[in-house]
C-alpha positions as CSV (number, residue, x, y, z in Angstrom):
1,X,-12.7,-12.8,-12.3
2,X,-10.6,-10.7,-10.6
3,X,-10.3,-7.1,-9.5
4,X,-7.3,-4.8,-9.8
5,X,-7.3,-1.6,-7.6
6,X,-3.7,0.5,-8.0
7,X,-4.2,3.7,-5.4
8,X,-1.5,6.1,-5.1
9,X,-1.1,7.6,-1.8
10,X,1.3,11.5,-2.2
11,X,1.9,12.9,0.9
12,X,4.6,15.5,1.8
13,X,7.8,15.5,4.5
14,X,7.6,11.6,4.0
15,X,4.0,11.4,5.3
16,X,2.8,8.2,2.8
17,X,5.5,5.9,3.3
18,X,4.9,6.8,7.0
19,X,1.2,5.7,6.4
20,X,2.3,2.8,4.8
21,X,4.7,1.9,7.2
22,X,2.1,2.0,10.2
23,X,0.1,-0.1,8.4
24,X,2.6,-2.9,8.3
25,X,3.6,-2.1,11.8
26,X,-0.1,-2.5,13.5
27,X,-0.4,-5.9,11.3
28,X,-3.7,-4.3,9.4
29,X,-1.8,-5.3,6.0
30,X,-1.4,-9.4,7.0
31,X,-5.3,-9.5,8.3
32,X,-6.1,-7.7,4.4
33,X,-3.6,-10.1,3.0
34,X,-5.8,-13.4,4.7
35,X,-9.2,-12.1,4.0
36,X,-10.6,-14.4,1.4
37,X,-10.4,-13.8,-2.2
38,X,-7.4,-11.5,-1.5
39,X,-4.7,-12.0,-3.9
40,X,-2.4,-9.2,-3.5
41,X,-1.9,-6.6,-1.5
42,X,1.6,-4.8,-1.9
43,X,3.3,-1.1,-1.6
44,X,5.8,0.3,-4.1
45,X,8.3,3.0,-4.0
46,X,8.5,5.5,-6.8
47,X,11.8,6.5,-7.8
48,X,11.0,9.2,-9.7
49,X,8.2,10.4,-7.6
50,X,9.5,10.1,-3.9
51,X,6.7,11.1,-1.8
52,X,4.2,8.7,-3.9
53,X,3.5,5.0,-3.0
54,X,1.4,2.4,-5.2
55,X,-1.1,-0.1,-3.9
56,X,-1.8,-2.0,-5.9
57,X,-4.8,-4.2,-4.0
């Protein structure tokens, strides 16, 4: 069975894609993408909503 988590992160002045991008950066994202069981981890852009970003985990 699996688990579908979508978490939207709003920030202002660009602060979640910042989040998001400092995740990547410091490599936290690959060791969550290897842990067992994990079968996505990604970040999406909204176009309509600039300052949002899915998760979807």
């Amino acid at each position: 069975m699996s688990l579908i988590i979508h978490i939207y992160y709003m920030g202002q002045h660009g602060n979640a894609k910042k989040f998001a991008d400092e995740m990547i950066s410091r490599k936290i994202v690959e060791q969550i993408k290897n842990e067992d069981g994990n079968e996505q981890y990604e970040y999406f852009y909204s176009l309509n909503h600039p300052e949002t970003i899915l998760l979807i985990d």
